[in-house]
PyMOL commands that place a pseudoatom at each C-alpha (Angstrom):
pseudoatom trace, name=CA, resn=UNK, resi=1, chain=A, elem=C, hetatm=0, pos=[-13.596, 20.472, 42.120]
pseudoatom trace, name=CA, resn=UNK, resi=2, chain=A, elem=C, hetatm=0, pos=[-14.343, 16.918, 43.653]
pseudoatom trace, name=CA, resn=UNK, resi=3, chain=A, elem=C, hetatm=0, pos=[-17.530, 15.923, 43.401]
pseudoatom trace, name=CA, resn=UNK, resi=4, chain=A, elem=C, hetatm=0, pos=[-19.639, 13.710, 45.622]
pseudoatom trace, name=CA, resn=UNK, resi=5, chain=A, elem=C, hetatm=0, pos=[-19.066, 10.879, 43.169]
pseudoatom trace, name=CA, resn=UNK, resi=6, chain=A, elem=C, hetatm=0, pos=[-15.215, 11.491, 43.840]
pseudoatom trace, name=CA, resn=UNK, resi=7, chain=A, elem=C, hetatm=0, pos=[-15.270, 12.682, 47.045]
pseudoatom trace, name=CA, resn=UNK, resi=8, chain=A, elem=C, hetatm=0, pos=[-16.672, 9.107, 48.125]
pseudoatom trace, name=CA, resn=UNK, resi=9, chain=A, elem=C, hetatm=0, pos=[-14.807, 6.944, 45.666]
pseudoatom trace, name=CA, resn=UNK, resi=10, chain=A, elem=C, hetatm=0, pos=[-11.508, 8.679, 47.251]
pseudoatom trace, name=CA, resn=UNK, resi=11, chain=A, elem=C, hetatm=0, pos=[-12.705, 8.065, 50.678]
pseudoatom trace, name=CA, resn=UNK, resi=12, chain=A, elem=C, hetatm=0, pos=[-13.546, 4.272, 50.177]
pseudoatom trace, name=CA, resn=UNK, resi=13, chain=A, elem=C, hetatm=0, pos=[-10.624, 3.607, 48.282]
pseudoatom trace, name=CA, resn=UNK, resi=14, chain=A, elem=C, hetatm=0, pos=[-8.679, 4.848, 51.332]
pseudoatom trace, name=CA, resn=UNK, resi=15, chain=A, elem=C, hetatm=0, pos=[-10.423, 3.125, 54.029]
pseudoatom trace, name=CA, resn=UNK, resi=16, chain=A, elem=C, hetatm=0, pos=[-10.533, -0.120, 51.941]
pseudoatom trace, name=CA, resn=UNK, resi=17, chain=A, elem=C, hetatm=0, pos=[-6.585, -0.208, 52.323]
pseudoatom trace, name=CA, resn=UNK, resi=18, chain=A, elem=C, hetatm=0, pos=[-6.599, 1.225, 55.764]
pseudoatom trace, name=CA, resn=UNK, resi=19, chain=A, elem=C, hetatm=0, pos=[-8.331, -1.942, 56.988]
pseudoatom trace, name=CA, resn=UNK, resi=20, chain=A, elem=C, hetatm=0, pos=[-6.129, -4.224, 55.123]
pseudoatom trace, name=CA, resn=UNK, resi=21, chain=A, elem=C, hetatm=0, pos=[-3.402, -2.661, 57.368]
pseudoatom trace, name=CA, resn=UNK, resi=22, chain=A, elem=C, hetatm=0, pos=[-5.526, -2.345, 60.724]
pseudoatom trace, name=CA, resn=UNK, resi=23, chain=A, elem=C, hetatm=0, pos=[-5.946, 1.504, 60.592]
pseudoatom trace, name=CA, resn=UNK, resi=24, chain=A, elem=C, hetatm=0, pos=[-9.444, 3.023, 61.586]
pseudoatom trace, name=CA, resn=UNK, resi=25, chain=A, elem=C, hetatm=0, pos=[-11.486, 4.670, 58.254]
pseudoatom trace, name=CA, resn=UNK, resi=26, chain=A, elem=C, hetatm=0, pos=[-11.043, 8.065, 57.458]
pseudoatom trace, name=CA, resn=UNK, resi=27, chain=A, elem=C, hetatm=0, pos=[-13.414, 10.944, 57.862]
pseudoatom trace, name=CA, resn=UNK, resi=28, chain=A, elem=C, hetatm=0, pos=[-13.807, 13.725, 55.407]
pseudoatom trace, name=CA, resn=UNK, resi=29, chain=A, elem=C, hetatm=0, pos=[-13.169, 17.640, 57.081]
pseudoatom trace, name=CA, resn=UNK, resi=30, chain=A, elem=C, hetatm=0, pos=[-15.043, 20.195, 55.227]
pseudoatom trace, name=CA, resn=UNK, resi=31, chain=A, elem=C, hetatm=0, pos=[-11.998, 22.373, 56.130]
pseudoatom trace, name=CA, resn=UNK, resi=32, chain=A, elem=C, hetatm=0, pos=[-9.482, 20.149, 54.539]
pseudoatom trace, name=CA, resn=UNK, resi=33, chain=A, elem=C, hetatm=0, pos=[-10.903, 19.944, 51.619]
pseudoatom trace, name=CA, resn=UNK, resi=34, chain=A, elem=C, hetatm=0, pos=[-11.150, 23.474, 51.338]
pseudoatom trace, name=CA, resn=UNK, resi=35, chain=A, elem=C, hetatm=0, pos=[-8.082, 23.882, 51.804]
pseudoatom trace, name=CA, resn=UNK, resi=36, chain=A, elem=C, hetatm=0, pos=[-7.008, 21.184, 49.386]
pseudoatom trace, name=CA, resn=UNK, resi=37, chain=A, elem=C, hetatm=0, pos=[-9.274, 22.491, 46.428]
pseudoatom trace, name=CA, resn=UNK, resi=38, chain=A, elem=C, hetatm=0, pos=[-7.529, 25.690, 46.752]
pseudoatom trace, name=CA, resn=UNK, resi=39, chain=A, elem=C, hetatm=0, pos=[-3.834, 23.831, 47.168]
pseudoatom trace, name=CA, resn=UNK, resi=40, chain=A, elem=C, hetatm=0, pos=[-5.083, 22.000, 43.864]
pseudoatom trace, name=CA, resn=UNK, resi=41, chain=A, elem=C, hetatm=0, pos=[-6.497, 25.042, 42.181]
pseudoatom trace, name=CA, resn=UNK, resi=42, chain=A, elem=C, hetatm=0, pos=[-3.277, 26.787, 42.760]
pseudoatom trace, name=CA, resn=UNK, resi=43, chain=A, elem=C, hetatm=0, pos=[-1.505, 24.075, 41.446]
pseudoatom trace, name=CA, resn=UNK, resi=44, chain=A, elem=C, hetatm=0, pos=[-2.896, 24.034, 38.045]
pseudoatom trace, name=CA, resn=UNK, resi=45, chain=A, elem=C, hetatm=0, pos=[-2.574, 27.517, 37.380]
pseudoatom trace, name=CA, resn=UNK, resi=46, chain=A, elem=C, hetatm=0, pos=[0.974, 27.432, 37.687]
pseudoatom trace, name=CA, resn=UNK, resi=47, chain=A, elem=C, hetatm=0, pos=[1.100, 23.922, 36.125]
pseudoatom trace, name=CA, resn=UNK, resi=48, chain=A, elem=C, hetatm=0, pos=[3.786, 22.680, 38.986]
pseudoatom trace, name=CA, resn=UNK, resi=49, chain=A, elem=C, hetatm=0, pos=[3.630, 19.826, 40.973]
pseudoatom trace, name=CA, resn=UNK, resi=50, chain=A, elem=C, hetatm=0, pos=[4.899, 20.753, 44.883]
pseudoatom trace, name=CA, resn=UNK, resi=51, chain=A, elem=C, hetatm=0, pos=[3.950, 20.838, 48.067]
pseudoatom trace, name=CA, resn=UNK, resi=52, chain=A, elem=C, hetatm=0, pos=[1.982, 23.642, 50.418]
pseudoatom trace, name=CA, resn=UNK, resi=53, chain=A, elem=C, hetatm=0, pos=[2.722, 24.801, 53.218]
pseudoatom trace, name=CA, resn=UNK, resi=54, chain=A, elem=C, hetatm=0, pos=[0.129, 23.118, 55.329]
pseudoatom trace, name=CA, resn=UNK, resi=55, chain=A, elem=C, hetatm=0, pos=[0.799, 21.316, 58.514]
pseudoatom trace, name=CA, resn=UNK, resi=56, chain=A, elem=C, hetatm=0, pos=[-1.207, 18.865, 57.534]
pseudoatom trace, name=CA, resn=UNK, resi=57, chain=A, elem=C, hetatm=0, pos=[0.080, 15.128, 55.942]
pseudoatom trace, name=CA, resn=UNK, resi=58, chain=A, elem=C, hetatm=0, pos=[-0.420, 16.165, 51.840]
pseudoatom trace, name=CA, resn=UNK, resi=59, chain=A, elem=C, hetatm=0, pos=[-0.423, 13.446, 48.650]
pseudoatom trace, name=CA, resn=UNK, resi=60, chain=A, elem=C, hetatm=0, pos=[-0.168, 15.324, 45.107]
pseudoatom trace, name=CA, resn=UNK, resi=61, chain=A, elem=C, hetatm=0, pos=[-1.708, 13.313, 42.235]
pseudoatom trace, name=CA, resn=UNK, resi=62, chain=A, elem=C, hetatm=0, pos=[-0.468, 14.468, 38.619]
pseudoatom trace, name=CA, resn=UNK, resi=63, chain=A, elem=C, hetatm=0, pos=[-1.413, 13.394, 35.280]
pseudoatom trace, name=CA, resn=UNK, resi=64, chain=A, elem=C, hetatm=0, pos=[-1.547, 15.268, 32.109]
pseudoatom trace, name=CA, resn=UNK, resi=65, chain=A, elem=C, hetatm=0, pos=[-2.831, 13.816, 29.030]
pseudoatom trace, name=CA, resn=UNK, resi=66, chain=A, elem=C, hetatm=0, pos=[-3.303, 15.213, 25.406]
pseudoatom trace, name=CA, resn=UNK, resi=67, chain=A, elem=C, hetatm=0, pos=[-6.305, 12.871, 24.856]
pseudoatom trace, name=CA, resn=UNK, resi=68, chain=A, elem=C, hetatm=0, pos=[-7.907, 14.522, 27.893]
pseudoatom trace, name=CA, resn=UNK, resi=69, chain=A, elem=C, hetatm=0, pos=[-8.412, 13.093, 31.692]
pseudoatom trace, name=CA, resn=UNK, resi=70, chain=A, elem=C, hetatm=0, pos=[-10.767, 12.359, 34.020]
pseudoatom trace, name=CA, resn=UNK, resi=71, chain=A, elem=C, hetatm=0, pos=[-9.346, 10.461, 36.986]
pseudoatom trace, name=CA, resn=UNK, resi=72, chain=A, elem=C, hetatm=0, pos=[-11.513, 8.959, 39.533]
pseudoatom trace, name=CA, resn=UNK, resi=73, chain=A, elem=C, hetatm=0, pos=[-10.909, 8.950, 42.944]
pseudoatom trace, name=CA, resn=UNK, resi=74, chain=A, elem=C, hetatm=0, pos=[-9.971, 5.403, 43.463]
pseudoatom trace, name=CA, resn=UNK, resi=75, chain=A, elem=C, hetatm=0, pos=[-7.091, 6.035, 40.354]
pseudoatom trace, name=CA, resn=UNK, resi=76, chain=A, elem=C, hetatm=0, pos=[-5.934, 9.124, 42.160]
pseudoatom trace, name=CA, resn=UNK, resi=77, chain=A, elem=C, hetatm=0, pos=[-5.326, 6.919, 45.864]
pseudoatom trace, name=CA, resn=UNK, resi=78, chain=A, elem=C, hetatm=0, pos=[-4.234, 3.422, 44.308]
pseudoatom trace, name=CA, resn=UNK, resi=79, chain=A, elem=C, hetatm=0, pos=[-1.684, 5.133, 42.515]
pseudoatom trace, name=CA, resn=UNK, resi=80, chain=A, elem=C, hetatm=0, pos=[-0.409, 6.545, 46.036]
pseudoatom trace, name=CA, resn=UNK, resi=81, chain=A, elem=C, hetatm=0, pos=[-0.813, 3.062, 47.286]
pseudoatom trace, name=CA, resn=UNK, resi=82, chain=A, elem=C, hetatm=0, pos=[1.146, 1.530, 44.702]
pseudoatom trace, name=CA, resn=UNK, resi=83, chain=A, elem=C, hetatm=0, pos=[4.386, 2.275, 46.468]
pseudoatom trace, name=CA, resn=UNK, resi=84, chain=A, elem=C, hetatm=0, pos=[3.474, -0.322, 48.779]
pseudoatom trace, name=CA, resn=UNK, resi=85, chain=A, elem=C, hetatm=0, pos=[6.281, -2.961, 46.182]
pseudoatom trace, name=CA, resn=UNK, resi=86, chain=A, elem=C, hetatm=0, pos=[9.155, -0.306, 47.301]
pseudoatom trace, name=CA, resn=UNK, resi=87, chain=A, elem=C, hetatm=0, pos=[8.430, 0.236, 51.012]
pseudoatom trace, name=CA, resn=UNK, resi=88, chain=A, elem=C, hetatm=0, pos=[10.950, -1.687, 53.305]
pseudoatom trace, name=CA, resn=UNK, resi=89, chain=A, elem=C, hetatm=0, pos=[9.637, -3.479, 56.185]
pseudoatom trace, name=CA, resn=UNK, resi=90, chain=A, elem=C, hetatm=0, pos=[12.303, -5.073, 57.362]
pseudoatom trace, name=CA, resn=UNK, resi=91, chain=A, elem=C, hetatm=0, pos=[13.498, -1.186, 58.216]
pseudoatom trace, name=CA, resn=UNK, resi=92, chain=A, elem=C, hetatm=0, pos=[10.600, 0.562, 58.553]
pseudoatom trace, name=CA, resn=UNK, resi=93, chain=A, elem=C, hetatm=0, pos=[11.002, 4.688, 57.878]
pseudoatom trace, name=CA, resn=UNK, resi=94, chain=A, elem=C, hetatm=0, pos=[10.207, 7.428, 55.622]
pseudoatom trace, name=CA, resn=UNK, resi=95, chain=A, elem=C, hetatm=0, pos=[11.535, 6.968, 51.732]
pseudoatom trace, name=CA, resn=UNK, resi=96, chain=A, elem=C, hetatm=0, pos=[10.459, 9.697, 49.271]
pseudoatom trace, name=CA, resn=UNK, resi=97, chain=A, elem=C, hetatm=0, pos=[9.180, 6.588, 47.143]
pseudoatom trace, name=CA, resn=UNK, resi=98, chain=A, elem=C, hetatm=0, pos=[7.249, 5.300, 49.596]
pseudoatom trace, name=CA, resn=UNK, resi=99, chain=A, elem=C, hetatm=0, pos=[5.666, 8.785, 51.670]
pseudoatom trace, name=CA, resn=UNK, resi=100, chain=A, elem=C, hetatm=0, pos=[2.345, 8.505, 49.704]
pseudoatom trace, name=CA, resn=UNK, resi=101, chain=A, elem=C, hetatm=0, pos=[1.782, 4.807, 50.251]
pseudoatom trace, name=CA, resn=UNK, resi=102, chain=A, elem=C, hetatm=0, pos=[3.059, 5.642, 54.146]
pseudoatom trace, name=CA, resn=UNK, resi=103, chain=A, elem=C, hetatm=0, pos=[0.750, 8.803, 54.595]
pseudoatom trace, name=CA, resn=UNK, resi=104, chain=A, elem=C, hetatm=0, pos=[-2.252, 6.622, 53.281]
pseudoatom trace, name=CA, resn=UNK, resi=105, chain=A, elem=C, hetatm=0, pos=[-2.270, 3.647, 55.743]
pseudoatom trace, name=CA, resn=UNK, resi=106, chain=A, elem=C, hetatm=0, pos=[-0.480, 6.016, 58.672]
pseudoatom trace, name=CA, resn=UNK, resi=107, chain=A, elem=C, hetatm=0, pos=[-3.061, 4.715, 61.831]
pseudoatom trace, name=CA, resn=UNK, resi=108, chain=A, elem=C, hetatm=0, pos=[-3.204, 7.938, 63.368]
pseudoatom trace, name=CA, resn=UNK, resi=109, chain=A, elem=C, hetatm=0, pos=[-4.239, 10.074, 60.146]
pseudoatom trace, name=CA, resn=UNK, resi=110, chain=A, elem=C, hetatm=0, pos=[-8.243, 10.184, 61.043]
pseudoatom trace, name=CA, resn=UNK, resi=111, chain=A, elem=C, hetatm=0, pos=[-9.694, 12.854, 58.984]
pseudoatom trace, name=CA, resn=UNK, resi=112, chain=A, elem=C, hetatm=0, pos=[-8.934, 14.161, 55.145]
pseudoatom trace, name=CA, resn=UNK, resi=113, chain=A, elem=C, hetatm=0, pos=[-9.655, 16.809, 53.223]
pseudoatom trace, name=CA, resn=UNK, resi=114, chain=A, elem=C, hetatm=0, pos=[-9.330, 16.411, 48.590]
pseudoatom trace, name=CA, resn=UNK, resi=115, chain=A, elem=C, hetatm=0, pos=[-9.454, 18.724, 46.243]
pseudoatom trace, name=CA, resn=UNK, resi=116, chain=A, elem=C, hetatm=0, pos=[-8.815, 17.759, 42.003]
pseudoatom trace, name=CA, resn=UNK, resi=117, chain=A, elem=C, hetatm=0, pos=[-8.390, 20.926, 39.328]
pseudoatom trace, name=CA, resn=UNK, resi=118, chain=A, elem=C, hetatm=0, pos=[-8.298, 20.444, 35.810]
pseudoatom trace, name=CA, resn=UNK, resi=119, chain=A, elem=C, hetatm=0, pos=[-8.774, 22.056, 32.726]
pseudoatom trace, name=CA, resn=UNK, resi=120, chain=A, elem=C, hetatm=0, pos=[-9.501, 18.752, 30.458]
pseudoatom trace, name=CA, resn=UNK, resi=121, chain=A, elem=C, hetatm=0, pos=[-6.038, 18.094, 29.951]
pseudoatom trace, name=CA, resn=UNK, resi=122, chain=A, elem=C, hetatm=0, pos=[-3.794, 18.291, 33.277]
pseudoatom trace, name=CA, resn=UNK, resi=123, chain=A, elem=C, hetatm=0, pos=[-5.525, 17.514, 36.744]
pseudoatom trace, name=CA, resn=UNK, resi=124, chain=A, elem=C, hetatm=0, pos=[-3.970, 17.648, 40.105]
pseudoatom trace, name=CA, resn=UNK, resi=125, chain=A, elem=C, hetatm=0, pos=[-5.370, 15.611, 43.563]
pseudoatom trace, name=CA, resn=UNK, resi=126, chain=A, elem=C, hetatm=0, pos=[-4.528, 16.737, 46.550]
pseudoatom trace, name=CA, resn=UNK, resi=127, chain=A, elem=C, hetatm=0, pos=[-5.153, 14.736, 49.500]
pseudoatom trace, name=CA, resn=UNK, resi=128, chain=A, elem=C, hetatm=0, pos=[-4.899, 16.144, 52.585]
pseudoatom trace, name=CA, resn=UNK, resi=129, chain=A, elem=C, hetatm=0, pos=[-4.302, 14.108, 56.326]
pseudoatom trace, name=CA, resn=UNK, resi=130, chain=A, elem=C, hetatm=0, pos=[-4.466, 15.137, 59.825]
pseudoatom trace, name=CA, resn=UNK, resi=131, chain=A, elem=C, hetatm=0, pos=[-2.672, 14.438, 62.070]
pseudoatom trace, name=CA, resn=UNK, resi=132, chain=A, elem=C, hetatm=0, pos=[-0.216, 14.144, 59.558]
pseudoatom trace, name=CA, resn=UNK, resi=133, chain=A, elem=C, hetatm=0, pos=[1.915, 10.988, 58.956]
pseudoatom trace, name=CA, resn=UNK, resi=134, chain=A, elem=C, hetatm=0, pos=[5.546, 10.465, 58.141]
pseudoatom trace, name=CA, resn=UNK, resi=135, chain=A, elem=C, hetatm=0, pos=[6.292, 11.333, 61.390]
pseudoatom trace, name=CA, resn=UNK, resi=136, chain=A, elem=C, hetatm=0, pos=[9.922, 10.705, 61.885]
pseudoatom trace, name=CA, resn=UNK, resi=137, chain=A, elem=C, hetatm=0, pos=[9.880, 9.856, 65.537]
pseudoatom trace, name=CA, resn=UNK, resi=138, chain=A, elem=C, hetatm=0, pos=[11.569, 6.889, 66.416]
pseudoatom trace, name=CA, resn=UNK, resi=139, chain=A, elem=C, hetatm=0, pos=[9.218, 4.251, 66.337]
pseudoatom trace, name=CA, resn=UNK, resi=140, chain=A, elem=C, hetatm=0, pos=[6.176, 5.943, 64.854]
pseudoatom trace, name=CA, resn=UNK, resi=141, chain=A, elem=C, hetatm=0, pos=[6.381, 4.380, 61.127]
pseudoatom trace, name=CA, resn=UNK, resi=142, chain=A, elem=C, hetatm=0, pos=[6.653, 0.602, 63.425]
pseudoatom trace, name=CA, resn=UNK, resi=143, chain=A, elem=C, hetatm=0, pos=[3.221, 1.829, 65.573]
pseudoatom trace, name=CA, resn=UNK, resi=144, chain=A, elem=C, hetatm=0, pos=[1.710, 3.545, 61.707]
pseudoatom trace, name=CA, resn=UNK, resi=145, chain=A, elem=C, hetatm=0, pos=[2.460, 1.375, 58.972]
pseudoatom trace, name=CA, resn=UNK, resi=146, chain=A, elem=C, hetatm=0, pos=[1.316, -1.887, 59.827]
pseudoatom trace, name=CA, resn=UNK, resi=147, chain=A, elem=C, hetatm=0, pos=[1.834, -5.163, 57.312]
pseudoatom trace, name=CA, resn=UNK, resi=148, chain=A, elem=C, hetatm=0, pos=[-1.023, -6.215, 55.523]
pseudoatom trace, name=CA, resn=UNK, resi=149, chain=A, elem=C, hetatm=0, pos=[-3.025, -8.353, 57.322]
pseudoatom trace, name=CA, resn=UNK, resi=150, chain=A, elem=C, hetatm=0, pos=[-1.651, -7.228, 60.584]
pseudoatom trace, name=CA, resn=UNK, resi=151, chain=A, elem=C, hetatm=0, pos=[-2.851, -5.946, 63.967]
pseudoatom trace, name=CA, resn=UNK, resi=152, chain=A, elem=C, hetatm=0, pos=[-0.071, -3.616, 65.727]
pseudoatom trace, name=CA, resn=UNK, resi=153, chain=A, elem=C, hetatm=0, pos=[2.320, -5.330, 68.082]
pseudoatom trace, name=CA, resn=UNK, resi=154, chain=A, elem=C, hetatm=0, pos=[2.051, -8.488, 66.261]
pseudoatom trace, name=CA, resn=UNK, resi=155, chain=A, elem=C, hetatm=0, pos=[4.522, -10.311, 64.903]
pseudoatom trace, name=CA, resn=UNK, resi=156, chain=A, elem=C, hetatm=0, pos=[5.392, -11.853, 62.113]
pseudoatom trace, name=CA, resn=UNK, resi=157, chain=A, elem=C, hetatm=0, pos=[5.065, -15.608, 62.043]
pseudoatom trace, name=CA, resn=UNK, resi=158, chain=A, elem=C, hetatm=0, pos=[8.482, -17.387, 62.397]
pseudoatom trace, name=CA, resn=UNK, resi=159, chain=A, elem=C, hetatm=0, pos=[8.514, -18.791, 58.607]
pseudoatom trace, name=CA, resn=UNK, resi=160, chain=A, elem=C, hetatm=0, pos=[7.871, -23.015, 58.266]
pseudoatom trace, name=CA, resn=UNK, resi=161, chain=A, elem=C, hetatm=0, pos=[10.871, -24.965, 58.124]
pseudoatom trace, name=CA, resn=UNK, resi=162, chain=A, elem=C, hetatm=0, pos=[10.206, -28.244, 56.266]
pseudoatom trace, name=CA, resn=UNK, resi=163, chain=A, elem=C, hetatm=0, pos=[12.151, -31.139, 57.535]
pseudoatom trace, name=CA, resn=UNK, resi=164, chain=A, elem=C, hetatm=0, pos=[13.130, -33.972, 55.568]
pseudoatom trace, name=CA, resn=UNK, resi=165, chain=A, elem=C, hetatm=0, pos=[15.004, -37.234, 55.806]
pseudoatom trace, name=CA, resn=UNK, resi=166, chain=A, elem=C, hetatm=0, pos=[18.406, -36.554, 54.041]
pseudoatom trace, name=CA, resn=UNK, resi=167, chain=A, elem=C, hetatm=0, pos=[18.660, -38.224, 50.614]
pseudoatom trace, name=CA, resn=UNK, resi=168, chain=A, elem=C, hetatm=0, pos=[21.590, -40.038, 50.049]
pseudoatom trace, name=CA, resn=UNK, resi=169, chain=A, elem=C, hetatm=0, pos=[22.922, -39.571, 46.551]
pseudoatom trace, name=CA, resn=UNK, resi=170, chain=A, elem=C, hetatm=0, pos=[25.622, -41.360, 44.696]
pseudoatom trace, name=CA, resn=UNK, resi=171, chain=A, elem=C, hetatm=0, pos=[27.811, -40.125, 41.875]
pseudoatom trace, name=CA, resn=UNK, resi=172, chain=A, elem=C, hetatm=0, pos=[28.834, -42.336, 39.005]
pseudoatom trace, name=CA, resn=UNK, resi=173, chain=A, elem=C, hetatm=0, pos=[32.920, -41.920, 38.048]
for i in range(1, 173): cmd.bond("trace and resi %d" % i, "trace and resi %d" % (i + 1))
show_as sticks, trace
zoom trace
């Protein structure tokens, strides 16, 4: 179960890179994370890693180690976040290795629910958004998944062309 220590770890960790992409901070639902201690619960007693049924946005953090485990919260959401290198900005969309990064900086998420099971060895974090992201409407991942450093609706900076006075070269024959 996620304790307070977790609990708030996970939270600041996900509204620390929420502002860096100009989405409000998340709230905690006492609901979702009922919901996701049961999701992660279930999840290590059939030692699988998939997805619920909720209508609810959903992240899955896995790790299983022989040596033991105890994740934190923050290792649990920068992992998600680390998918940031792959996701495509020039074309902005859902990409199964990018959805985690996506559903943790998606503006519209507001609240979250997390649950974490282990048994030493294997532990499983669910996160849990509503609204959900990934939406695939057209132009939702555009108005969701803002750039670093960017307010939505702003765009990028035309890049700095450097003029110089053309150097004449000679070649030797």
């Amino acid at each position: 179960m996620a304790d307070a220590s977790f609990q708030k770890e996970f939270q600041e960790t996900h509204n620390a890179y929420r502002a860096k992409h100009g989405a409000p901070q998340m709230t905690f639902n006492s609901e979702m994370c009922a919901s996701a201690q049961k999701w992660a619960d279930h999840l290590l007693s059939i030692s699988e890693m998939k997805h619920s049924e909720t209508k609810d946005g959903e992240n899955i953090y896995y790790m299983s180690s022989s040596a033991g485990s105890n994740p934190t919260g923050k290792e649990a959401v920068d992992s998600w976040y680390s998918e940031i290198k792959d996701y495509n900005w020039s074309s902005p969309g859902f990409n199964g290795n990018t959805g985690h990064f996506t559903q943790v900086v998606w503006k519209e998420s507001s609240e979250m629910g997390v649950g974490v099971a282990t048994d030493g060895k294997t532990v499983f974090v669910v996160g849990q958004y509503r609204p959900a992201g990934n939406m695939m409407n057209p132009g939702y991942f555009e108005a969701n998944v803002l750039q670093a450093g960017r307010e939505e609706g702003e765009q990028e900076a035309p890049p700095v062309v450097e003029r110089s006075s053309p150097k004449k070269t000679c070649t030797l024959q």
